[in-house]
N, C-alpha and C positions, 0 to 999 in steps of 0.2 A: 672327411666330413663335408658336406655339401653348405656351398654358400646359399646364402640368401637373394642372393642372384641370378643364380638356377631358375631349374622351372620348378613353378607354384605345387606341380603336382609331389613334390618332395617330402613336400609341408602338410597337407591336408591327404588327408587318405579318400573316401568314399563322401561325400555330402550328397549324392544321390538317396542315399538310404533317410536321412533326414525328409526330405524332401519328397523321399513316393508312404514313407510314413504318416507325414501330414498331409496326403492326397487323401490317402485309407481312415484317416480315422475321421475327417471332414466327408467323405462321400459314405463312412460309415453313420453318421450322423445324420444325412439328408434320407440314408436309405432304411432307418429305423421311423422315423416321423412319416414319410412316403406311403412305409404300409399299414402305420400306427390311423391313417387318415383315411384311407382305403378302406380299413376294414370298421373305423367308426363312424366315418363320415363328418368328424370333426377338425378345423383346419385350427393350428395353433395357433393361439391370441394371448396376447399379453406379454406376463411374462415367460414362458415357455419358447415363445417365437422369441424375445428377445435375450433369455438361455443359450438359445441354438445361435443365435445373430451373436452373441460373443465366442463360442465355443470356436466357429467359422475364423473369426477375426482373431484369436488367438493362436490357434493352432494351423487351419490352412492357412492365412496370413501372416504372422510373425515368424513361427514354425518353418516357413518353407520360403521366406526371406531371406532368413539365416543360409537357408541351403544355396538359396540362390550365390549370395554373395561368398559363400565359402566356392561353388560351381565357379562361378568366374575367377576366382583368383587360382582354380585348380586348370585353368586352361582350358576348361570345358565350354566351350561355344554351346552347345545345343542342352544340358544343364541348366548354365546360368541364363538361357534366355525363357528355357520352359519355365523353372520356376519360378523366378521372378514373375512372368506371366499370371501360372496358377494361383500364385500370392496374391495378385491383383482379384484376380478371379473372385478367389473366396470372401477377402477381405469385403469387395464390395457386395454380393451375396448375401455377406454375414450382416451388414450395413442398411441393406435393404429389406430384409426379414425385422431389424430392431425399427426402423421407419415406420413399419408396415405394422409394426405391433402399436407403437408410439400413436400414429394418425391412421388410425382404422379407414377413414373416413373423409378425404379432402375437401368434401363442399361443403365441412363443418369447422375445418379449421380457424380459428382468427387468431391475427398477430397483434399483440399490443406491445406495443414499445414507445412509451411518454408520447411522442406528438405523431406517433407513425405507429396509427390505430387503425388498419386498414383488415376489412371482410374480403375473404377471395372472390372475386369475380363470378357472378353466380354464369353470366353465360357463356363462359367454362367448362367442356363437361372436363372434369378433372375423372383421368385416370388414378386405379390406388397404385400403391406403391409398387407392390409387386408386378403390374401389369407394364408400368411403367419403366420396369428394368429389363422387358423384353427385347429391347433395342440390343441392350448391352449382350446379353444372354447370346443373339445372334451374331453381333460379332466376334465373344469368344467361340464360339462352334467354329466359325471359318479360323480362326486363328488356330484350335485344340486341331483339325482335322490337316492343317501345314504342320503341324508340329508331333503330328502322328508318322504322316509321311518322311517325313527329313528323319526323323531317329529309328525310323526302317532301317538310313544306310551306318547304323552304330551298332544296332542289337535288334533284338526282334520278342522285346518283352516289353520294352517302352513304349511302339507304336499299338500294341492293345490297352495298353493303359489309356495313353492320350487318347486314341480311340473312343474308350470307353467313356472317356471324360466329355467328347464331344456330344456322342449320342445322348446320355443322362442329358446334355444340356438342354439339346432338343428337346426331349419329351418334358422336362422341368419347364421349359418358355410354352410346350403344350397343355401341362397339368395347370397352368395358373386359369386357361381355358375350357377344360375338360377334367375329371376328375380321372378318369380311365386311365389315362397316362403316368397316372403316382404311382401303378403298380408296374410297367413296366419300367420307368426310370429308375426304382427301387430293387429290380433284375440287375440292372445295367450298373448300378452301384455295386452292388455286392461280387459283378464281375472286376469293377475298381478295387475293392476288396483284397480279394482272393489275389489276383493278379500283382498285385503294390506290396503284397505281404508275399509273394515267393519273391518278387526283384528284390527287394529292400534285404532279404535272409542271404539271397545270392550273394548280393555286394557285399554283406555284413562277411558275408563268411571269402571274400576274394579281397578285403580289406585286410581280414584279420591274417590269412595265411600269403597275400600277397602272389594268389594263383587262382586261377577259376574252379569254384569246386561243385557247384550247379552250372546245368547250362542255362543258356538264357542271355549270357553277357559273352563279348567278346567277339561273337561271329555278328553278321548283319543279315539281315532278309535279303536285299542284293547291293552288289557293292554299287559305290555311289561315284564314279568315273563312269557306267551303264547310262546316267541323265545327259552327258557329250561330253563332245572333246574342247582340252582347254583352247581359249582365243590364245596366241602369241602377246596382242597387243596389251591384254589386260592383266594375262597373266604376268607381265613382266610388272605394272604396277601392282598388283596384288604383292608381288615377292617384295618389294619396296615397303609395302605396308606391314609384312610378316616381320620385317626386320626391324621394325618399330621398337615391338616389346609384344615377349614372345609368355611374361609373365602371367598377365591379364587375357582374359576374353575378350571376342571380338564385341562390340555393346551394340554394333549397325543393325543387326535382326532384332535385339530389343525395343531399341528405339522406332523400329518402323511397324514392329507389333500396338507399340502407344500409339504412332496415328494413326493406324490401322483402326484401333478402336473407338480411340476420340474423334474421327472424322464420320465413324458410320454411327455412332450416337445422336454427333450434331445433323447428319442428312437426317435422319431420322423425326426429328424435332424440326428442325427446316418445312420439311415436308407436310409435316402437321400431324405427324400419327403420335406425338408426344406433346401435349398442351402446357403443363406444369413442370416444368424443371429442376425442380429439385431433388429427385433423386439423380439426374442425370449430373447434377453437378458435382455429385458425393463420386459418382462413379468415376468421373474426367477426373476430380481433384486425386482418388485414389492413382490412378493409370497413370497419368500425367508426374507422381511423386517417381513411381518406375520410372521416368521417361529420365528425370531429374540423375536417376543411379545411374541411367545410357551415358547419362554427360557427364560424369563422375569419372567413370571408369574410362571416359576415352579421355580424361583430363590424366588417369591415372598412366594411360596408356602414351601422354604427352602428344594425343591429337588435337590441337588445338579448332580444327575447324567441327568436329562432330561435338566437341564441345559447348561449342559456340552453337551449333544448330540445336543439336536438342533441348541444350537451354532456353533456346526462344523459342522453338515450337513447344515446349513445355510451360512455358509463360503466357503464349498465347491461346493455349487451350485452356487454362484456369483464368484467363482473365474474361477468354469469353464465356464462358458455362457458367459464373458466376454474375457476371454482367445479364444474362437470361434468365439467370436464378433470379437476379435483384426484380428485371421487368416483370416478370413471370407470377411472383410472389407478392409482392409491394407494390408497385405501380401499376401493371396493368395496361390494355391495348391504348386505352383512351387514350394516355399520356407518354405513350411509351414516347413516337416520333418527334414531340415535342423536347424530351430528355433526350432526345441521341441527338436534336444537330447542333449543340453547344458544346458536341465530343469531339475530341480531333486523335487520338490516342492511335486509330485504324492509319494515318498517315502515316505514322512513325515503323507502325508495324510491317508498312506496306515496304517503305524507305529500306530497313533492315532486311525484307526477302528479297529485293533489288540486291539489294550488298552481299547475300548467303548466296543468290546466281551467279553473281560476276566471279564471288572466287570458286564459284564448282565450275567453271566452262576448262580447267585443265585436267576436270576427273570425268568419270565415264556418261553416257547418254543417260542412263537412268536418273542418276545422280542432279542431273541438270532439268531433265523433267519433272522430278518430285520438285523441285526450287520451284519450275515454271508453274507446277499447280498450289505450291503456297502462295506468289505474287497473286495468282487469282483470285484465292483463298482470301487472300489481304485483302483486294481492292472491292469482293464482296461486302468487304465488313467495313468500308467505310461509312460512319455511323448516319452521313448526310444522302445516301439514298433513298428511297423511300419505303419503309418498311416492307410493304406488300415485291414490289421487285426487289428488293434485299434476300429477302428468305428466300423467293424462288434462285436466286443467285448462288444464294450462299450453302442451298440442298446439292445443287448441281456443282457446285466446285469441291463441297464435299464429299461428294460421290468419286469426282475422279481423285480427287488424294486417295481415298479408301483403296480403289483402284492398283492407283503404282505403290502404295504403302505395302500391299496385300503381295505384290509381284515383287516388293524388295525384298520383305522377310522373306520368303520362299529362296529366293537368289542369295541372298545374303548366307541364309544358315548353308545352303547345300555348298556355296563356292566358299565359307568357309572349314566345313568338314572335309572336305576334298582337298581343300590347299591349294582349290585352281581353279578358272573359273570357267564352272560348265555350263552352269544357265549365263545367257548372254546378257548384255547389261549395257552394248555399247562402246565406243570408240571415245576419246577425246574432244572436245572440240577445239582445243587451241593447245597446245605443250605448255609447260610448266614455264621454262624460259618466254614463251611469248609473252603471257601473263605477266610473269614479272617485268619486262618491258612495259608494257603496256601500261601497269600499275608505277613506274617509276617514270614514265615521260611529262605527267605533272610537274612531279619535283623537280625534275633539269632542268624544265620551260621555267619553273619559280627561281629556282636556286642558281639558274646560269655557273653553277659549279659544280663538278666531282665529291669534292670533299666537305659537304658543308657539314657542319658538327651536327653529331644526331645526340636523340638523349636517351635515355638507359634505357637497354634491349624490351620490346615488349613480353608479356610472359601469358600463359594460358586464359589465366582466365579474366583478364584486360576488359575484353572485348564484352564481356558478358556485364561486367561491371558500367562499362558505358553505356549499354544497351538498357541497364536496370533504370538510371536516373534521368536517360533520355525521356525514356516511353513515361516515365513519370513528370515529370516537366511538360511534359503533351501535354496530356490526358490531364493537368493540374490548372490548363486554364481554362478559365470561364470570364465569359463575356459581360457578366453583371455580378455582381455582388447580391448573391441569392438565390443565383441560376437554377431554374428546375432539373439540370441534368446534373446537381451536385452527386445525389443519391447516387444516382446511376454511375458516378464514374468513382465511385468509391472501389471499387474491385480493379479498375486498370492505375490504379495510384498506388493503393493500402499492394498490392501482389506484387508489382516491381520493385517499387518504392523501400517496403519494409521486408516484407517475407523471402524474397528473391535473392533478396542481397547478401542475408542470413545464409543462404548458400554460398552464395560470394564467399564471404569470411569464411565456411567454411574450407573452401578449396583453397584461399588463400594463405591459409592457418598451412593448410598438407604440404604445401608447394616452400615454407619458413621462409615468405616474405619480410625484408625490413618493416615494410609499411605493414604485412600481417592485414589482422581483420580492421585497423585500426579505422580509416579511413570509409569504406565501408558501411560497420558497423552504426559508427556515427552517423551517415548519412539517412541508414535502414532509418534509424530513431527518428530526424527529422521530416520523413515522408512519413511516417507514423503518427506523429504529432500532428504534420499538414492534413493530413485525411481526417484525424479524430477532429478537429477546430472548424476545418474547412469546410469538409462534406457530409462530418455526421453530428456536428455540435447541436444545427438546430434537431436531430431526434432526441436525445439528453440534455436539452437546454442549458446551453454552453452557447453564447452569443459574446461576443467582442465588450458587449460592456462588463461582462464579470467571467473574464477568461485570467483572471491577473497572475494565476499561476504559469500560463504559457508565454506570459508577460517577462515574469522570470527567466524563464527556460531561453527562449528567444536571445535573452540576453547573455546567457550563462554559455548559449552554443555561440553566438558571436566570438566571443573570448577564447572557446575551443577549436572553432574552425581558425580563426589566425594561426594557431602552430600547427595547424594542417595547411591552412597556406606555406608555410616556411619548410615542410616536411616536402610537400608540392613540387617546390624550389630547385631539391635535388634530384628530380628525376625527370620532367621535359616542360616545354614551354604548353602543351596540351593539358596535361594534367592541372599546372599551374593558372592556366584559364576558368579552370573546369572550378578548380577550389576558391577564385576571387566571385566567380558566378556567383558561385553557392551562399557568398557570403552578402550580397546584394540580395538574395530570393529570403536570405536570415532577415535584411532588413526590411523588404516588405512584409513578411509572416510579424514581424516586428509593430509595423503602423498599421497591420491590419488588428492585431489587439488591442491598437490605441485608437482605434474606429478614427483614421487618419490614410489612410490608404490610397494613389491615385494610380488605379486600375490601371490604366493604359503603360505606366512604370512594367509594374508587377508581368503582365504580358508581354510584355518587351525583354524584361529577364528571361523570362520560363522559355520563350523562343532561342534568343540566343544560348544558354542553355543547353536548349537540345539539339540544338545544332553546333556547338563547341563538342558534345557528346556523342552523336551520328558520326561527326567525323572521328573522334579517337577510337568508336568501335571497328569504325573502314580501316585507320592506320593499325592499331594494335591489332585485327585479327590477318593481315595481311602481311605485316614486320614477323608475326610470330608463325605463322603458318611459313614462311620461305627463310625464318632464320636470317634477315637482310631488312635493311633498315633501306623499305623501296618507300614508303611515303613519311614526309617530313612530321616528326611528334615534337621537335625541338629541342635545344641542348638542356642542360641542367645549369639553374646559375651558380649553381655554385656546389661543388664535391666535396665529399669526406677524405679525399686524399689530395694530399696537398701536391699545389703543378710540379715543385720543382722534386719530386720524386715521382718521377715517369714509370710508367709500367715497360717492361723487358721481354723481348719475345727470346722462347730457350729451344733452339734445336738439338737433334742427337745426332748429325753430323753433318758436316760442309754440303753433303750431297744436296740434303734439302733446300740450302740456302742457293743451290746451282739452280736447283727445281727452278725458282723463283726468277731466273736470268735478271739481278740487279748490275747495275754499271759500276763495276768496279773493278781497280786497276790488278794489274799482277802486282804488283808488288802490297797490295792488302791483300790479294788470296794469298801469299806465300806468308805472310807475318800472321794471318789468321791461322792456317798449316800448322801454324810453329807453335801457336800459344794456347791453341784448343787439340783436348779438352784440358779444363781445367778452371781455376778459381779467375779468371780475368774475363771481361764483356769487352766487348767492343763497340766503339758508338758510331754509325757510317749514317749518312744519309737514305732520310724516305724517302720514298715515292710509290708510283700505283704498280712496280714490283711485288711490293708490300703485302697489296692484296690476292697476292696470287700463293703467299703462305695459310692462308682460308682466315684471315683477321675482320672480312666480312664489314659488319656495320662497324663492328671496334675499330675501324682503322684512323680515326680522329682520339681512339679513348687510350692509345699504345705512344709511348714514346710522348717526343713533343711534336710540336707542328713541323719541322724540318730536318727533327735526327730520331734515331730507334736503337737503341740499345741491343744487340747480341750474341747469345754465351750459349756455349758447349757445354753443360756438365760432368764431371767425372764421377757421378752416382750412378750404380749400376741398375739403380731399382726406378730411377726416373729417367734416365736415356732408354729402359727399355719401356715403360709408358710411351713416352714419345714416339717412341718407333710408332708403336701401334696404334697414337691420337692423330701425330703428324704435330706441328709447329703449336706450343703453348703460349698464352701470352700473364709470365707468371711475377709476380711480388714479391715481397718478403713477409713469411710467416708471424707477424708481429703487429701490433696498433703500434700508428706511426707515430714518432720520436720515443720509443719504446727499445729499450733492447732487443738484437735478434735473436731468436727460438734458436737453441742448439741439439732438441729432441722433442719427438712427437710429442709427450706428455706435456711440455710447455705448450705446443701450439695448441691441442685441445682446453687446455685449462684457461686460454686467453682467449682463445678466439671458434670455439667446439660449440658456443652458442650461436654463430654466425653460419658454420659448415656443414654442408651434407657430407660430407666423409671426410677420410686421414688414409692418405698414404702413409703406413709407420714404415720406419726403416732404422731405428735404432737413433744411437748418438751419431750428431754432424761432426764428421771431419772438421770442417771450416767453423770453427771460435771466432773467425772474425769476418766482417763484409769479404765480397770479392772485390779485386781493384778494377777500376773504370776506368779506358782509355778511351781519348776523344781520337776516332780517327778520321773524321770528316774533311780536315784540311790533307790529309796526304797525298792530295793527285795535285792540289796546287804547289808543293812543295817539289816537285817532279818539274813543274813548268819552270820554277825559280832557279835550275839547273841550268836549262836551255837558255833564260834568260841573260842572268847574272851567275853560272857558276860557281852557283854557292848554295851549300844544303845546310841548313839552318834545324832539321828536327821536322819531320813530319805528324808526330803523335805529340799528346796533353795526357798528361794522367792526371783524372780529374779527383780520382779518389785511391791510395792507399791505402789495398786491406792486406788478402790471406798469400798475394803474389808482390815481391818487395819492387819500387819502381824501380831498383839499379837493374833490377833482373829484367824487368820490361823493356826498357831502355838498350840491355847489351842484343836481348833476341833482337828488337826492333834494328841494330847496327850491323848485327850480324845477316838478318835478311836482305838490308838496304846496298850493303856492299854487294851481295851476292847477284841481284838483283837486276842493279843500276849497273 
């Protein structure tokens, strides 16, 4: 029976068929209405268009979501990236047809909302809705015709579909201009059709007998090693990366498909050929949600750095598309400049693609230029330039991300269908170990020591979580008490603050964090609250003098975040900053209910803050990307396991501990000979030997500060583990002052809410501890020979368990005489 560990494709059969299903009956949809309009000359209004605008979003949307994420977990790179894609696709299609039904008409619209009663700008010409998503429309064409070519080198029934998917597109962005073209895109559909309904019968029937019994699947139009020959250098990190986890899809083509799109939306709108931004923002917020899964599945995949990037660049396309929705909508040109320079939110952003460059310079050229055109990216959108050179900035930076995004996907899919990389991509600029260096000469110059105590390992998704309450701590201050840019920063507050984080806890939750969503969650709520008071109170008439319910709350989080302080406590001096912050930003949100507030406090928090924050996002994606604890987070003050029960490092033979070249005498390697394996540890001195068993950042959290405990096992099911981990550093299966576990079943029943898995191996031998001998003084006992003639007992048994001391004792006389 196949484990769960295996490959994905074990598990899932076909999700292709899913997935060219909801193609056909979504482009069966577009191409009934096409020639329903062609031959009446009537375009659907009302509810008909918004019928079709849900059909789209149910079925190619949710429909071929599913598919995607069944693709990806089948191992299928160029699956889970198409539909995930076409999901997006549809869904906003389907989006823009119910808009377009909803607001016939934009230079009729008006917004009323209690004090923010605002008429759209008459000298606007506003685009309708439809016309307006010909942006998008163009970008998917260039993306459907990369993803026509790449599934060339799979089969050769895919690239006429995606094919056909691009053209419809075409003449669909031409029919909203021309009516002539609904007849052919309504061809071109029914070629989707036809074509989506033999793949989908093919698969169904190479699922169902687990053999090809159409063709169409299996062979490829030409093979995909024909695009070149692999690099050496890259190819060898590639193979690095395959070994990662071979479960999950690669997500890098998805992900650079999102900015591919949301960068030529925003040129687009930069440039001026899109006035009103709201559908643009429906379009980024859907693309950008895919962008959110890239960094799921590479969390899945335990990449912590594509993680971390698609998270922010996915944060940062919904903060700004909706930020242009705000101007665009509500405020308007007069006031726009006025509201952007009380913003600071663009520094933080800018701050974080400095930090995503520095750790991409030990991954390939491309890799380092997409960084190099997000920094630009960034510093266009600092909110203090001035609008008119802003936008011409901010068109041309996002042209070149459109650029290398468009030449990533393309690279990405074909080097990872191939298993090598054919399109080039670039060299290094610095090795993995320089970097590391480079990122730890801080801490020595700080720490003037090797071993200074670090605090609990960082883990995935850390980084994302700093970067959430950072960028919201920015973007949270304002210069006066009523600032006109309140409105306006409601989308880079309300989106990190609250909604981002909710991912957070999610991935938190997948990864069965102690801390879990907890911390988090809680925080989401409080950026949530701060936004609704702060920056949208006066539209709902919610001011400081009759807010008394936030008056409560305020108080009631006080009291909650103290045992998140204390929670804080065990796990580094960073975090623990990060949660006394938070509890000072409680007490301004506090005196700002009591219309008692002095401002210059409150921005003195929200900075420190975010820069308590900037840096634990540098340290945790850096700790966690190299597995080493190279910039200082700080110890814990205080652990769940108590000091004087030291953790124990377990080899599965002498050899390993030879690996390790520690200084010690013959007469411990012959007394260790003699009593391993078996139920006795032995305790000899540390040192930075130690770390050369791979104990890494742990080498302060193992043993105590000046001895280490270790023992041989006589289990045959955990010395061969060991062969094949190399040096554990392992506990006892039990909460401590707890009896010991004598069988798997006890330890899942005590401690199976705590563990990703259970080695079973039946009932223990050992009913009782092993015995602990101290053997740290035995080289001095060797000197007191030479000196004074007299051997006094070189070992301590510090604890009697499953090995009796006499017995200790006689090996230990019988090696000493041999020996000496």
């Amino acid at each position: 029976m196949a484990s769960t560990a295996g490959f994905a494709a074990v598990f899932y059969s076909e999700p292709a068929v899913l997935g060219l299903l909801a193609n056909v009956v979504s482009a069966f949809l577009l191409c009934l209405q096409n020639f329903t309009v062609a031959h009446t000359s009537l375009r659907p209004q009302g509810a008909e268009d918004i019928l079709a605008g849900v059909h789209l979003i149910l079925i190619g949307g949710f429909v071929q979501l599913l598919a995607g994420f069944l693709a990806f977990r089948k191992y299928d790179h160029l699956g889970g990236a198409a539909f995930l894609t076409f999901s997006a696709l549809w869904s906003s299609y389907g989006a823009t047809r119910i808009i377009a039904a909803a607001y016939p008409s934009w230079q009729n619209v008006t917004l009323t909302s209690g004090n923010a009663s605002h008429l759209l700008p008459s000298g606007m010409a506003q685009l309708s809705a439809s016309q307006s998503a010909v942006a998008g429309l163009v970008a998917y064409i260039s993306i459907s015709f990369i993803l026509s070519f790449c599934s060339a080198t799979v089969n050769y029934i895919m690239p006429f579909i995606f094919g056909a998917i691009a053209l419809a597109l075409v003449f669909e962005a031409v029919a909203l201009f021309g009516q002539w073209a609904l007849v052919v895109s309504g061809v071109i559909e029914l070629v989707i059709v036809l074509c989506g309904l033999y793949g989908a019968v093919a698969l169904l029937f190479k699922g169902i007998t687990q053999r090809y019994v159409l063709p169409g699947f299996g062979h490829p139009l030409f093979n995909v090693l024909l695009l070149g020959s692999a690099q050496k250098s890259s190819s060898k990190a590639l193979g690095e990366e395959k070994k990662k986890n071979t479960k999950y899809a690669e997500p890098m083509a998805l992900g650079n498909i999102c900015n591919t799109v949301s960068s030529f939306l925003f040129a687009f709108y930069f440039f001026g050929y899109i006035k009103n931004f709201c559908v643009g923002a429906v379009w980024i917020s859907i693309i950008s949600s895919c962008q959110l899964l890239s960094s799921f599945y590479s969390y899945l995949r335990s990449d912590v750095y594509y993680t971390t990037k698609f998270g922010v660049h996915s944060l940062y396309w919904l903060v700004m598309s909706w930020e242009e929705f705000t101007l665009t909508t509500f405020l308007g040109p007069s006031t726009a400049q006025e509201s952007r320079l009380g913003m600071f939110g663009g520094w933080f952003f800018l701050g974080i693609a400095c930090m995503l460059f520095l750790m991409s310079t030990h991954k390939d050229t491309l890799e380092m230029l997409q960084n190099a055109s997000f920094i630009i990216l960034t510093t266009a959108s600092i909110h203090q330039i001035p609008m008119p050179g802003a936008y011409l900035f901010l068109g041309v930076a996002c042209s070149l991300c459109t650029a290398l995004s468009m030449y990533g996907t393309f690279a990405s899919l074909i080097n990872s269908i191939g298993e090598k990389v054919l399109i080039p991509v670039g060299v290094q600029a610095m090795s993995s170990s320089a970097l590391q260096t480079t990122l730890m000469a801080a801490k020595t110059f700080l720490t003037r020591s090797k071993n200074f105590p670090s605090g609990t390992r960082a883990e995935v998704p850390d980084a994302l979580f700093y970067v959430c309450n950072g960028l919201a701590a920015v973007s949270a201050i304002q210069g006066t008490i009523g600032d006109p840019s309140r409105q306006l920063s409601i989308p880079s507050v309300l989106i990190p603050g609250a909604i981002m984080q909710l991912y957070v806890c999610r991935i938190q939750v997948q990864g069965g964090r102690r801390f879990g969503c907890i911390l988090p969650f809680c925080y989401a709520a409080f950026w949530g609250a701060w936004t609704w008071l702060r920056f949208a109170g006066h539209l709902i008439d919610i001011v400081p003098g009759n807010s008394e319910g936030f008056t409560a709350g305020s108080i009631a989080f006080l009291v909650l975040n103290a045992f998140l302080i204390i929670l804080a406590s065990a796990f580094n001096v960073v975090l623990l900053c990060m949660t006394l912050a938070m509890e000072l930003l409680t007490i301004c949100f506090l005196l700002f209910t009591l219309e008692n507030l002095p401002l210059p406090f409150e921005i003195v928090m929200l900075s420190i803050f975010s820069i308590i924050c900037f840096y634990g996002a540098t340290a945790s994606l850096a700790n966690s990307m190299f597995g080493k604890d190279l910039m200082m987070m700080g110890p814990p003050l205080f652990t769940d396991r108590p000091q004087e029960k030291p953790i124990c490092i377990f080899i599965s033979n002498l050899d390993q501990l030879r690996a390790a070249a520690p200084p010690i005498s013959p007469l411990l390697w012959e007394f260790m000979e003699n009593v391993y394996p078996g139920g006795i540890g032995c305790i000899i001195k540390k040192g930075e030997w130690l770390k050369k068993l791979g104990v890494g950042a742990g080498y302060s959290r193992v043993g105590t500060q000046d001895s280490i405990m270790i023992r041989v096992p006589d289990l045959t099911v955990l010395v061969h583990l060991i062969d094949m981990t190399g040096p554990l550093a392992i506990t006892s299966a039990n909460p401590s002052g707890e009896v010991d576990s004598t069988h798997h079943d006890m330890v899942i029943s005590r401690l199976g809410h705590k563990l990703e898995g259970v080695l079973c191996d039946g009932e223990s031998d050992e009913v009782v501890a092993s015995t602990v001998v101290n053997c740290t003084k035995i080289d001095e006992r060797i000197i007191l020979i030479f000196l004074f003639f007299l051997w006094e007992g070189g070992i301590t048994i510090l604890r009697e368990g499953c090995v009796p001391a006499g017995k200790v004792m006689q090996i230990f006389e019988r090696v000493k005489n041999r020996v000496v």
